[in-house]
N, C-alpha and C positions, 0 to 999 in steps of 0.2 A: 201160469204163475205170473200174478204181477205184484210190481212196488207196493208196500202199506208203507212205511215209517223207513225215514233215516232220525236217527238219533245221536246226534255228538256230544260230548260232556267236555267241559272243561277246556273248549279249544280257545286257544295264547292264553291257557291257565284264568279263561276268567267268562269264558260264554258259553253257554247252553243252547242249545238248537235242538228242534222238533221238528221236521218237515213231515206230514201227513198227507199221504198223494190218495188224490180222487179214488174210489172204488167202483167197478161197475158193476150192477145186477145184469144179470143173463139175459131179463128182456129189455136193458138198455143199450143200447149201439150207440152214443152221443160219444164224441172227444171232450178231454178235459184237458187245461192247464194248470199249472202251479205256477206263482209268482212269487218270486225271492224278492223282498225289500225290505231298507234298511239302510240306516246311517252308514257311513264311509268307515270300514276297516272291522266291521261286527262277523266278517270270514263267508259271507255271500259266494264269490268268488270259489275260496277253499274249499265249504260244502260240496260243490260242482265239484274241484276236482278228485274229491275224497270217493264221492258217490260214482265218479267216471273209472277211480281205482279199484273200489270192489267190485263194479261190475265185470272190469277186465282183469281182475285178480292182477292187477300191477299196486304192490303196495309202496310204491316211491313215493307216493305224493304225502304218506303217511310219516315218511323219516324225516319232511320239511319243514312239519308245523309241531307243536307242543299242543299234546290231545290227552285226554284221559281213557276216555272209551268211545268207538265209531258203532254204533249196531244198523242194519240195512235188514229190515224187517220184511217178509214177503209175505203175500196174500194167502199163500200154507202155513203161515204163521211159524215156518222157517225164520231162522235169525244167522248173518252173519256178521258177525264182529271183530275188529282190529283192539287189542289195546295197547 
């Protein structure tokens, strides 16, 4: 099971974020990266620690910021969501 989409809505009530991570085919072996860029304060940073908090099922970093909906979407097309 790996990453497809994190998806945030409405984070500090005014931005949308889509991160869409690389997918591999089975007869691909190559590493991929994601690059996060962007103007100073558009929630770079918080995505990270949002996506570090569903993974470790620690939802603190969720009570910090003002969010509407977090979804972390997996390659089973499993979804799991904060709102």
């Amino acid at each position: 099971m790996h990453l497809k989409r994190l998806t945030v809505t409405g984070l500090f009530h005014q931005f949308n974020h889509e991160i869409i991570f690389p997918t591999l085919d089975q007869q691909e072996s190559s590493a991929s990266i994601v690059i996060l860029h962007g103007p100073n304060g558009i929630g770079k940073t918080t995505l990270l620690r949002m996506l570090n908090g569903l993974l470790a099922l620690d939802f603190n970093p969720f009570r910090a910021v003002p969010f509407i909906r977090c979804e972390l979407q997996f390659s089973t097309d499993e979804i799991m969501s904060v709102q």
